[in-house]
Structure formats: structure tokens, C-alpha cells
C-alpha positions as CSV (number, residue, x, y, z in Angstrom):
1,X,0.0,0.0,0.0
2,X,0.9,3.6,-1.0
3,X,0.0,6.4,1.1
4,X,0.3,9.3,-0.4
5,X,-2.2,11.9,2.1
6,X,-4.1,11.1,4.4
7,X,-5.0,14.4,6.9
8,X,-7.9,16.5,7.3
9,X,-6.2,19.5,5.9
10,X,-5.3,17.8,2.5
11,X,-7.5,19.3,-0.3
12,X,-7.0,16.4,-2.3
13,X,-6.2,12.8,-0.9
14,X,-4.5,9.9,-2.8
15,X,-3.5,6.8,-2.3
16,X,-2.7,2.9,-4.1
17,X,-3.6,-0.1,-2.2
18,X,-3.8,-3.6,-4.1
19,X,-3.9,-2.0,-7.7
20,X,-6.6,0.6,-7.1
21,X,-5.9,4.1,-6.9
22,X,-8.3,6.3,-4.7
23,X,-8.4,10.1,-5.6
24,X,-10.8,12.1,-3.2
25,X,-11.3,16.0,-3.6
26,X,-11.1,16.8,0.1
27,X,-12.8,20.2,0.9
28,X,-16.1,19.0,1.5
29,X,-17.3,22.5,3.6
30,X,-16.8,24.3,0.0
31,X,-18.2,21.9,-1.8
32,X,-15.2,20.4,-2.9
33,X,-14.8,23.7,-5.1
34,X,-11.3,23.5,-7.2
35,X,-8.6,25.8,-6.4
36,X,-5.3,26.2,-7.5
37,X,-3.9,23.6,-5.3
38,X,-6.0,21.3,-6.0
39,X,-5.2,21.1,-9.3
40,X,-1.3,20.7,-8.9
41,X,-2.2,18.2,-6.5
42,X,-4.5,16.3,-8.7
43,X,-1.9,16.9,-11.9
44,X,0.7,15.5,-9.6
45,X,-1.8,12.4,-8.8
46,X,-2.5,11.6,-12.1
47,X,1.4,11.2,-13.4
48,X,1.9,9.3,-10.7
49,X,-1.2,6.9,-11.5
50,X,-0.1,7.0,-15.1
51,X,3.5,6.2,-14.4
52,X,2.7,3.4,-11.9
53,X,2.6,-0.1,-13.6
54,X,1.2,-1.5,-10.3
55,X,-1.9,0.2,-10.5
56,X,-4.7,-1.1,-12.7
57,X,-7.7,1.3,-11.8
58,X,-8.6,4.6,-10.4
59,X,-11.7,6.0,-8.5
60,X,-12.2,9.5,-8.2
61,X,-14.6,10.6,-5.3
62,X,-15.7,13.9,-3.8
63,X,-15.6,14.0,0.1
64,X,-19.0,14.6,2.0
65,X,-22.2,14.2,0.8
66,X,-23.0,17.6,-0.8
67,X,-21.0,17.9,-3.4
68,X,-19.1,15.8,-6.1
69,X,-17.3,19.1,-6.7
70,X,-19.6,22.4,-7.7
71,X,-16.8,23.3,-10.2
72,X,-14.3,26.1,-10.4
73,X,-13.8,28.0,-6.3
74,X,-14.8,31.8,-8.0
75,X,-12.8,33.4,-4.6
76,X,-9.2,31.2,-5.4
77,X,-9.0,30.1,-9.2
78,X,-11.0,32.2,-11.5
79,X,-9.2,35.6,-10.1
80,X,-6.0,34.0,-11.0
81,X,-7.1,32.8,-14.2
82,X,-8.2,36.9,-14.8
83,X,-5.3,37.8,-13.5
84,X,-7.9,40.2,-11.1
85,X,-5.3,38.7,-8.0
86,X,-1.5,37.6,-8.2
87,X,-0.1,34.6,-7.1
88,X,-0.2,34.0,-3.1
89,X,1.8,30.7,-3.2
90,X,3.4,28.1,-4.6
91,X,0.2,26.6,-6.0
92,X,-0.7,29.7,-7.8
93,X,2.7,30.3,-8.3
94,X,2.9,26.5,-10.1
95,X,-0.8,26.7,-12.0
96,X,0.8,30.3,-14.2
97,X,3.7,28.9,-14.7
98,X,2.4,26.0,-16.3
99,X,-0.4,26.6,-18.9
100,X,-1.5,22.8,-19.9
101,X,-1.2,22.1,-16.1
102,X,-5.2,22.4,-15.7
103,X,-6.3,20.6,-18.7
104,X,-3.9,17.8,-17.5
105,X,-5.7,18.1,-13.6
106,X,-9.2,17.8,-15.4
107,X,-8.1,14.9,-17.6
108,X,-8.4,17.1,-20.8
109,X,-5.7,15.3,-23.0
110,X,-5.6,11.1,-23.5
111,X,-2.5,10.3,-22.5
112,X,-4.6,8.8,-19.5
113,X,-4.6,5.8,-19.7
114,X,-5.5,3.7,-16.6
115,X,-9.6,3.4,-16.3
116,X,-11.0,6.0,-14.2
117,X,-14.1,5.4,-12.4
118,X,-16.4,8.2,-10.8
119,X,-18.1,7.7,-7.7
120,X,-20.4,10.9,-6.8
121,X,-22.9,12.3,-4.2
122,X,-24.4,15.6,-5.1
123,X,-23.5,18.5,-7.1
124,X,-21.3,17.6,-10.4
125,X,-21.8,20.7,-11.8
126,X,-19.0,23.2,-14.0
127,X,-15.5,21.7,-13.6
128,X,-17.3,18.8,-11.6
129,X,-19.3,17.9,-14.8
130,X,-16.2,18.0,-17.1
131,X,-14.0,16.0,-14.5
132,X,-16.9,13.5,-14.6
133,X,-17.1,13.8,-18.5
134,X,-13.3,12.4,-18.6
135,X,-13.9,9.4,-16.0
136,X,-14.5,6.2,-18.2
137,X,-17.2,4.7,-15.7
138,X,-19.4,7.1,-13.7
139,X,-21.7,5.8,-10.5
140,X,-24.1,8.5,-9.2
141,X,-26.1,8.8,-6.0
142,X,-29.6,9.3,-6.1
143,X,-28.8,12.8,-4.5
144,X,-26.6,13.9,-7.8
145,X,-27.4,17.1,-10.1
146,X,-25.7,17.7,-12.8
147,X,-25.7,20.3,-14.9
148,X,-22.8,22.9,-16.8
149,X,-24.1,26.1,-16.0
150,X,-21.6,28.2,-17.6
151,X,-24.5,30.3,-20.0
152,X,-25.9,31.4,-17.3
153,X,-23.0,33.7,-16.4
154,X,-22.1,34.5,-20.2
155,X,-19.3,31.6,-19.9
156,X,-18.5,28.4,-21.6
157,X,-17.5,24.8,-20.3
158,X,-14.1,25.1,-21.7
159,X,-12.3,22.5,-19.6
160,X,-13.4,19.9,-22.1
161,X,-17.1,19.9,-21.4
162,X,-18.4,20.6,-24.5
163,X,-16.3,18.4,-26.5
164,X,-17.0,15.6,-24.6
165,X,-20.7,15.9,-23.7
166,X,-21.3,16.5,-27.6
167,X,-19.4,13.1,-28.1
168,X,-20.9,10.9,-25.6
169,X,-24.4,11.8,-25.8
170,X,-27.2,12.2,-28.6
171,X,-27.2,15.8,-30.1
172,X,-30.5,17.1,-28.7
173,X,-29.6,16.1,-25.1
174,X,-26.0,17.9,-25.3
175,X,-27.8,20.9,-26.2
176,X,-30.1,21.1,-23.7
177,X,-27.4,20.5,-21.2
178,X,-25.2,23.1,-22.8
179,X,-27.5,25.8,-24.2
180,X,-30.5,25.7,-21.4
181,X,-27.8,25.8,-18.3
182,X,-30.5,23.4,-16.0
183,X,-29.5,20.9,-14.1
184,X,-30.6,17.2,-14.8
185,X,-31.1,14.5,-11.6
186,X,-29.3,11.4,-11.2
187,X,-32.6,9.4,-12.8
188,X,-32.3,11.7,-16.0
189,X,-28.5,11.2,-16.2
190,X,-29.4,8.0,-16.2
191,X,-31.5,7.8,-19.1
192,X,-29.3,10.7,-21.6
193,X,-26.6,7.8,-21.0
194,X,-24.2,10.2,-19.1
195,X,-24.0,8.1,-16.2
196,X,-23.7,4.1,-16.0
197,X,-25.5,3.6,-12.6
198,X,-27.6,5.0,-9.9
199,X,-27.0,3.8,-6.5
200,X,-28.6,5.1,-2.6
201,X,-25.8,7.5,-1.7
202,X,-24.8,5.3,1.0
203,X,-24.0,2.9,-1.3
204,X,-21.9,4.8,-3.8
205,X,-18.6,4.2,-2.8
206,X,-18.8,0.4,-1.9
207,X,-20.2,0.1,-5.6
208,X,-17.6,2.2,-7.0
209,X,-14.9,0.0,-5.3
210,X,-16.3,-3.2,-6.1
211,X,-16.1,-2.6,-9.6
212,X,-12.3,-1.4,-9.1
213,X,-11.9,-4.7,-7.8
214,X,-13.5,-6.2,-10.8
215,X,-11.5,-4.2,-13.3
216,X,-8.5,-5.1,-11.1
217,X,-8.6,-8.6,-11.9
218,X,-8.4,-7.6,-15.9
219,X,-5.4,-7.4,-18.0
220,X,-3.5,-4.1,-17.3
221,X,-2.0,-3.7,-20.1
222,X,-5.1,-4.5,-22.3
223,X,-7.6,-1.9,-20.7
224,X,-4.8,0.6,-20.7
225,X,-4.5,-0.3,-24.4
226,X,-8.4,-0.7,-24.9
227,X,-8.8,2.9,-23.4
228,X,-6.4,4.1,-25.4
229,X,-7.5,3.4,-29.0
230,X,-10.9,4.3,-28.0
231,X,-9.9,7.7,-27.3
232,X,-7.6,8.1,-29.8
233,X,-10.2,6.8,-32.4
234,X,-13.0,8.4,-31.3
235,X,-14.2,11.0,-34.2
236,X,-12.0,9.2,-36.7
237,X,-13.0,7.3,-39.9
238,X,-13.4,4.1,-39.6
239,X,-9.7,2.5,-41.7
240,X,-8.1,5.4,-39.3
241,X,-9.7,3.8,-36.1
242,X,-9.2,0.4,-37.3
243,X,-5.2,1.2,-37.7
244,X,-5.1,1.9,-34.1
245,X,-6.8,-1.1,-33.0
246,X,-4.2,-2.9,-35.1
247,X,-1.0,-1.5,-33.8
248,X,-2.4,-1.7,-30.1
249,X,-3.4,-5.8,-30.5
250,X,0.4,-6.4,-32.4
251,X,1.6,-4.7,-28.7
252,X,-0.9,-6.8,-26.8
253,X,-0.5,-10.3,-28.3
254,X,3.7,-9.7,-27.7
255,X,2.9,-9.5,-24.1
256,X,3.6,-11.5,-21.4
257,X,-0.1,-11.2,-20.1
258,X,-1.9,-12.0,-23.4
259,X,0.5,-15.4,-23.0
260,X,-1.1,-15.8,-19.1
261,X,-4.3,-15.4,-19.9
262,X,-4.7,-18.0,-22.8
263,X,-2.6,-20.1,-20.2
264,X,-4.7,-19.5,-17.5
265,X,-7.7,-20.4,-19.4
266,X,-6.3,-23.7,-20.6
267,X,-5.3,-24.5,-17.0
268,X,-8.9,-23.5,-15.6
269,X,-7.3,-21.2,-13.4
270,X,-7.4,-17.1,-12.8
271,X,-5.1,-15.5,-14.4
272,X,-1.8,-13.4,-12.9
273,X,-1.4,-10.7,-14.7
274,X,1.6,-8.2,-14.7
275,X,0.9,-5.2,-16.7
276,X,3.8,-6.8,-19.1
């Protein structure tokens, strides 16, 4: 087990135990509102799950039970984004300096490739909705809202919201979510195929984990691969999407676990994967 933070006073905690990585947004009395350092934090979490060949699966949580995260902290980040404050610290000091360090904190690239699951209570709303939008498997609690709300204060979700809700979802759907500014409940999410389950908030968690566990039991190197060439593909004709599929299975069949799992198979046994 990897312990990465564990105190009260941690905006974001992280840790790896048994292959599963557990990110929680930790300021649940601000509704688990993103500031600066919360995005180095979570920038710094994600190399680190990235980078790690022992972990097969993430979950991303929001501490407490109001809030996911209701997006963007207007007091911290957006007056540093307008430049209407300087930097304080090292955090803000680190977000300036580093332009593509929030689209990496909000998963907005695809060089992510370990599966990311989403288990939320409450508000997912602005930056909470677009973090969402960028986990691969999303569990909501029958308490959730969603909604991007940018249009109502002459904004747009540009964090990769409307990119990937236009992708995921039927046309008609995205539009109302993006052009009306409402937010939907966890039943509705449901049924625009944002979301893969609704769960008692109680429950959230202990569902979110047991499909880690699941996952965990997979090839690492073949969801890594999987995730990959389906975000790399997505959007792309068809011959385009079918060269990445080949050039990820001529990787995959080299490996030592596509070897194990026909093995394993054979043997009537489960498999022991290695990520190699």
C-alpha cells in the first residue's frame, strides 16, 4: 500500500492499495470547489497513477455528501485565471507557470490511460461535470445534479465539457445540457446515458470499489490499451480507427499477459497478470 495523504487538511487525498488508486477531492465544507492547489495536486496524482505499472484502476470521489465538486472556487482560481489577483503561493505560483497544467488536472488530454471510475454524491456541476465527463465509468447517488451552468453567467464549459458531452451523448440532449444551463437529476442522467448507474448514496462508494476490484482482476495492459485506441479513435473514420486497434493488438499479443491469460484459461485457473 501507497500512502500518499491522508490528513484532514489535504484538499486532495491519494492513495494505491492492491492496484486501485483512490483520488478524493477533500474540501467538502466548499463543496469540494477546485482551487489552484488542487489542481497541482491532482496533476501531480494523475502522473503518478499514469507512471505506476502497479496500479490497474482509479476511483475518483468527492468528500462529504453535498458535493461531487460544484466546479471552479470563484474566490481562489477564477481571479487568478483573470489575472484580477496575483499569485499567493506556490500553488498559484505552479498553475501560471504552467499553462496545460489544468487541462492535465481535469483529464483534458488522453495520454490517460489507466480506467478511471467516478463515484459521486451531489453537485457535479462546472469543472465537476467536465471532471466526470473524462472518467470512463461514472456511479451516481440518487442525490446527484448535474448540470454545466456556464450560459448562465455569459461563460462556456471550456475545460473539455463541451467536447466531450457532444461526443458521448445524442445531439439534442448535449444541447439542452449546454444551451439551457438546467441541471438534470441522477434518474435523468441516467436515461441521456451520461452516467452508467444510480445507486442510494450510502452505497456509492462500496459500488464504485467493487467494480475497481472487478477491473482489477483484468489485464493491465489490455484496458490501458483498450482505453487508449478508443480515445484516440474516437471521431475518426473508420480505416483510421481500425489502424489503431491494429497496432495496439500487435503490442498486446507480444505480451507477457496476453501469454497468461490463454494459459490460464487452458489451466482452468485465474489468471496473474503483470501489466507486461
Amino acid at each position: 500500500m501507497t500512502e500518499k495523504t491522508d490528513t484532514a487538511q489535504t484538499p486532495v487525498l491519494f492513495s494505491i492499495n492492491e492496484g486501485i488508486a483512490e483520488v478524493t477531492l477533500n474540501r467538502p465544507d466548499k463543496m469540494n470547489a477546485l482551487t489552484p492547489e488542487m489542481l497541482v495536486r491532482l496533476d501531480r496524482a494523475w502522473h503518478e497513477i499514469q507512471e505506476d505499472q502497479s496500479v490497474r484502476v482509479a476511483v475518483l470521489s468527492g468528500a462529504g455528501t453535498r458535493a461531487f465538486s460544484a466546479g471552479a472556487d470563484l474566490s481562489r482560481l477564477t481571479p487568478l485565471q483573470t489575472r484580477a489577483r496575483s499569485a499567493e503561493d506556490e500553488w498559484d505560483e505552479a498553475l501560471l507557470a504552467d499553462p496545460l497544467l489544468l487541462n492535465r488536472a481535469l483529464l483534458r488530454d488522453i495520454g490517460i490511460t489507466i480506467p478511471v471510475i467516478a463515484a459521486m454524491r451531489g453537485a457535479v456541476v462546472g469543472g465537476g461535470m467536465e471532471l466526470m465527463l473524462a472518467c470512463d465509468l461514472r456511479i451516481g447517488g440518487e442525490s446527484c445534479q448535474f448540470g454545466l451552468l456556464e450560459v448562465r453567467r455569459g461563460l462556456i464549459p471550456a475545460a473539455g465539457g463541451i467536447a466531450r458531452v457532444s461526443r458521448q451523448i445524442a445531439q439534442a440532449r448535449a444541447a439542452e445540457i449546454l444551451l439551457v444551463g438546467d441541471k438534470i437529476n441522477a434518474d435523468q442522467a441516467l436515461s441521456f446515458d451520461l452516467i452508467n448507474q444510480v445507486v442510494p448514496d450510502d452505497d456509492v462508494l462500496t459500488r464504485a470499489h467493487a467494480l475497481a476490484t472487478r477491473m482489477a482482476e483484468n489485464g493491465p495492459l489490455a484496458m490501458r490499451k483498450a482505453k487508449q485506441v478508443m480515445l484516440e479513435s474516437s471521431g475518426r473514420p473508420i480505416l483510421e480507427a481500425f489502424a489503431k486497434e491494429d497496432d495496439a493488438i500487435k503490442e498486446v499479443l507480444r505480451s507477457k499477459d496476453a501469454r497468461e491469460g490463454s494459459k490460464a484459461f487452458m489451466e482452468k485457473r485465474a489468471p496473474s497478470f503483470t501489466g507486461e
